[in-house]
N, C-alpha and C positions, 0 to 999 in steps of 0.2 A: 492763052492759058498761063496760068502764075508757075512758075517757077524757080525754085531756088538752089543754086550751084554755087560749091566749097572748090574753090582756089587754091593750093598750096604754092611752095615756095618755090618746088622744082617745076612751076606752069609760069616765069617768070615772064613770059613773052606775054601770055594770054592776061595772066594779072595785070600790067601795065597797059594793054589795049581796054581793058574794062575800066580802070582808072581815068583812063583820059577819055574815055567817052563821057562822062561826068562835066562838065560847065565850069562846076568851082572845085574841079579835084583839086588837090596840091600837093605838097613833097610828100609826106609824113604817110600816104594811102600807098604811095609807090613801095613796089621790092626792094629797089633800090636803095632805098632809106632804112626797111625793115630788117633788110638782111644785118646792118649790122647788130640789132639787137637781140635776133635770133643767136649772134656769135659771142654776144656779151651772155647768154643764159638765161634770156627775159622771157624762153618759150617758143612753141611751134606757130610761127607764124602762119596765118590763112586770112582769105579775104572770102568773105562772103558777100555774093553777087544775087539778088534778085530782081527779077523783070515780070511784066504783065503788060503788054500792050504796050499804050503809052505813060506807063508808070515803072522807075525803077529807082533800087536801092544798093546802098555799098555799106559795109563795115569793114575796116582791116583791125585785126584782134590779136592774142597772141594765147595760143592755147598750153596753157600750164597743167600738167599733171599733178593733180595736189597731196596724193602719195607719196611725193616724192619733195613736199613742203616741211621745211627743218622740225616745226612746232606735230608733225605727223608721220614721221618716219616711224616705219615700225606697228602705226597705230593702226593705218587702213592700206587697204593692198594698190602697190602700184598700178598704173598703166589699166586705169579702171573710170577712177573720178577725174574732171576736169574744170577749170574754171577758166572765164576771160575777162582780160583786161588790154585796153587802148597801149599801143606800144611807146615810150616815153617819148611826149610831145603833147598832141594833140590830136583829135581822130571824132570818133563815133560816127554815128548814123549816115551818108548823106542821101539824100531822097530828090529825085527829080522828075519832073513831069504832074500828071493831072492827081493833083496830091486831096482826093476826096476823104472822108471820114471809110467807106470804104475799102479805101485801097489799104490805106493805115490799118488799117483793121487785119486786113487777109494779110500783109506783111507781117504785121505783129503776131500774127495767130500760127502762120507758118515757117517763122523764124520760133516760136516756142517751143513748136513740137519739135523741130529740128533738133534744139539745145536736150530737152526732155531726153528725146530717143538715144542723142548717146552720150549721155552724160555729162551734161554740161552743168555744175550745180548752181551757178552765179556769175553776173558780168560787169566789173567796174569800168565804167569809161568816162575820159577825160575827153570834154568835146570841144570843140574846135572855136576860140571864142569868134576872131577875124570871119569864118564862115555862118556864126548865128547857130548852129545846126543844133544846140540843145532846143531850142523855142519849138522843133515842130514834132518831140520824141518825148512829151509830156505825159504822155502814156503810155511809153514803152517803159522808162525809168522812175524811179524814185530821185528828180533831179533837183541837187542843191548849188548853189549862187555862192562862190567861196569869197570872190575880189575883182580887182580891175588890175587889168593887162594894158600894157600900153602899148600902141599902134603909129606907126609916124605914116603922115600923108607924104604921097612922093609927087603929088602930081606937077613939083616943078622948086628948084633951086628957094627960089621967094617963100614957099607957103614953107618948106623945111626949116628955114631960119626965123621967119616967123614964129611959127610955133615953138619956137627953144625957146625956156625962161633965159631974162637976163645973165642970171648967175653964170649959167651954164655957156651964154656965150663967151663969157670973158673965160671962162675955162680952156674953151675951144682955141680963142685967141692967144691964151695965156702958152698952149702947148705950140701952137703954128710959131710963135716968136721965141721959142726954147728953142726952136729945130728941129721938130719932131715931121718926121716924114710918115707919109699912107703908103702904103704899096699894096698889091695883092696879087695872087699866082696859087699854084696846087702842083705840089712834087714832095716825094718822099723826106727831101731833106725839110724843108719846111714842116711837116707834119711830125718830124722827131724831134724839133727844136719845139713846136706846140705841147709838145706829149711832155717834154723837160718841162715847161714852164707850168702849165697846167696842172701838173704832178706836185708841185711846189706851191701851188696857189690852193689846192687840197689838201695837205698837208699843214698849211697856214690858216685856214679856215676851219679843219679839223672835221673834214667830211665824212661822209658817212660809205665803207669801202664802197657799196653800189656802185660810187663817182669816178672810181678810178676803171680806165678804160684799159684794154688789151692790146698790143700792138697789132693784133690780126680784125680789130674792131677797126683802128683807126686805116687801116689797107682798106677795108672794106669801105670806110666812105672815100679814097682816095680813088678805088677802081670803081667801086659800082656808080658813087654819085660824080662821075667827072661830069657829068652835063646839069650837076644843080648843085653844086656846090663850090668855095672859095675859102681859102683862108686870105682875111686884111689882116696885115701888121704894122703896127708902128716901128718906126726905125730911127735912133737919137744916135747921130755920127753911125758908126759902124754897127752898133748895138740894137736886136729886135726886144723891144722894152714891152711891149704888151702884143696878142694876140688872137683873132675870132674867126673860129670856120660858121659860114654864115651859108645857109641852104637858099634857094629858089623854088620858084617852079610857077607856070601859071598867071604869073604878071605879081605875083607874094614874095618877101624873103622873110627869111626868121634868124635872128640872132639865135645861134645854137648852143655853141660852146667858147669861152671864152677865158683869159687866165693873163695876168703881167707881172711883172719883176717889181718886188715889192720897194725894192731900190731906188724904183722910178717913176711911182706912184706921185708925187708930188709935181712933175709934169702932164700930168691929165692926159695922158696918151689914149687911153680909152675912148672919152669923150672929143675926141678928135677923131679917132678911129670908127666912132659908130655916125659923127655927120659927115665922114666922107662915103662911108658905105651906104647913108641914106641918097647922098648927091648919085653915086656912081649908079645907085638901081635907079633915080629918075633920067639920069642921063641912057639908061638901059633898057628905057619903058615900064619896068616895075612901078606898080603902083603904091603897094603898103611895104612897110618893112614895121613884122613886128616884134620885139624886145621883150615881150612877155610880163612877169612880175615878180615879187618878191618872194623869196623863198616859203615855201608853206601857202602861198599868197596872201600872207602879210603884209600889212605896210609897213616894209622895215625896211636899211638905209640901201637894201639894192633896190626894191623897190622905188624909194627915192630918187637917187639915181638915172634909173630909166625914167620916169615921169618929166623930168627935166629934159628931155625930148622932145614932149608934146604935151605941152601943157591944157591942152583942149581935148585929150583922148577919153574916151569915156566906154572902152573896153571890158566886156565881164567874161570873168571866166566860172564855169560851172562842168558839177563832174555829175555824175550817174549810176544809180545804183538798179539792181534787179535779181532776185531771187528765183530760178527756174523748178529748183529741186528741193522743198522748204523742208522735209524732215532730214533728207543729208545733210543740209546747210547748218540745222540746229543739232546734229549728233556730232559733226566734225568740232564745232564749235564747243560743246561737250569735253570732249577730249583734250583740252587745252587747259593751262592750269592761268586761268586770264579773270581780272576782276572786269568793273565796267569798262567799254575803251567805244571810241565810234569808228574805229579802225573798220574797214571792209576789204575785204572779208575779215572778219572775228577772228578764223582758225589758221591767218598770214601773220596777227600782229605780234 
């Protein structure tokens, strides 16, 4: 019989046993991960789990009270209307087992009335490119193709160097014969010196506040993710010149967060620091490590940048849209004093 059971965050034991029972779970589905964005303000984290025989499904979400959305204060009453979105990374759907038209079907159909019954008006998700998972939720979303992410093969020292454009090795070499050293470890003092640098590399780039993290964020991935997470640093003589807490999980790593000293940028400390990190995850069984894309998913010059990695990656990332509750979604939208925009939701931009 089908199914469907809401996870919260304080069932963190039972969340994670649902997670890993999944094939291709990975970091971004765990509590683990999540918790620290529930501390950042991104929302009531939940996973929803559903099963039927030999068919089942996950989403990890993050449930926003949109009463409580800057552009609606005031306007609609709190702790009423809700909406979801993918917690910042990657996520959506995953589905495993006898994946008939079917099953999709009774998923889809008992996942709507789910959102309907309590208010759920809409759900953006950003889906997992490394796992494919938009290709089989074509009709659960309105799903769009935004760019290409890029992916490095780990499956061995040879094929990693292979795949780097020229350029970029003599980059590599250019930083090994400067004296730039790799290391990597996970302790508080290290994480305050990332939070320094990072904070500075935000402020240089002129980000948008979202980006700046909390120091009870950065605890949070220091305690909850010690089994999938790492910070690598470059180190030029005594000095830690650049920076990357870099996630696991599953045989996947993901470049997460990263930031360097803009002083020492002319050493390519980075691009040494991310082929030592792709050597150490194949020396560590990891298979992919992916580096993601350009801001906006643009081709622009971080974009560039990473591509210079793997010049044969051929990654797409795509996001997801869905409408549960179409007249709330068009009255909140209403209420906004907004011209045209493809923002989603309308009544966030």
């Amino acid at each position: 019989m089908s199914q469907l059971e809401i996870i919260t965050s304080d069932q963190a034991e039972e969340w994670n046993k649902i997670v890993k029972s999944f094939k291709n779970h990975d970091v971004y589905y765990l509590i683990d991960y999540v918790k620290a964005f529930q501390i950042h303000g991104d929302g009531e984290p939940v996973l929803i789990f559903y099963h039927d025989h030999d068919f089942k499904a996950m989403n990890v979400t993050m449930k926003r009270d949109i009463g409580r959305s800057p552009n609606l204060v005031n306007k609609i009453p709190i702790d009423t209307y809700y909406d979801f979105t993918t917690p910042y990374g990657y996520g959506g759907f995953l589905v495993e087992g006898t994946q008939t038209k079917e099953n999709i079907e009774t998923l889809n159909r008992i996942y709507c009335e789910y959102c309907i019954e309590h208010n759920i008006v809409c759900e953006f998700a950003r889906f997992h490119p490394v796992l494919e998972n938009a290709r089989s939720l074509t009709d659960f979303y309105e799903v769009t193709e935004l760019g290409e992410t890029i992916l490095m093969d780990l499956n061995n020292q040879e094929v990693i160097w292979r795949n780097i454009t020229s350029k970029n090795r003599n980059m590599i070499r250019k930083a090994q014969k400067s004296g730039v050293k790799i290391y990597w470890g996970r302790n508080p003092e290290l994480f305050e010196i990332f939070t320094d640098i990072y904070n500075k590399t935000m402020d240089k780039d002129k980000a948008d506040s979202y980006y700046y993290f909390k120091p009870s964020f950065y605890k949070s991935v220091l305690d909850d993710l010690k089994d999938n997470s790492l910070i690598f640093y470059a180190q030029l003589e005594n000095e830690i010149i650049a920076m990357s807490i870099i996630l696991f999980c599953n045989q996947q790593m993901h470049y997460h967060l990263s930031a360097s000293r803009q002083a020492y940028l002319r050493y390519a400390p980075t691009n040494l620091l991310l082929y030592e990190v792709a050597c150490w995850g194949a020396e560590n069984g990891f298979k992919t490590l992916h580096l993601g894309g350009g801001l906006g998913s643009c081709e622009d010059s971080l974009y560039k940048f990473k591509s210079a990695f793997n010049r044969n990656s051929d990654m797409r990332f795509s996001i997801g849209k869905r409408v549960f509750l179409e007249k709330e979604y068009q009255a909140f939208n209403e209420k906004i004093d907004m011209g045209e925009s493809s923002f989603f939701p309308l009544y966030r931009s």
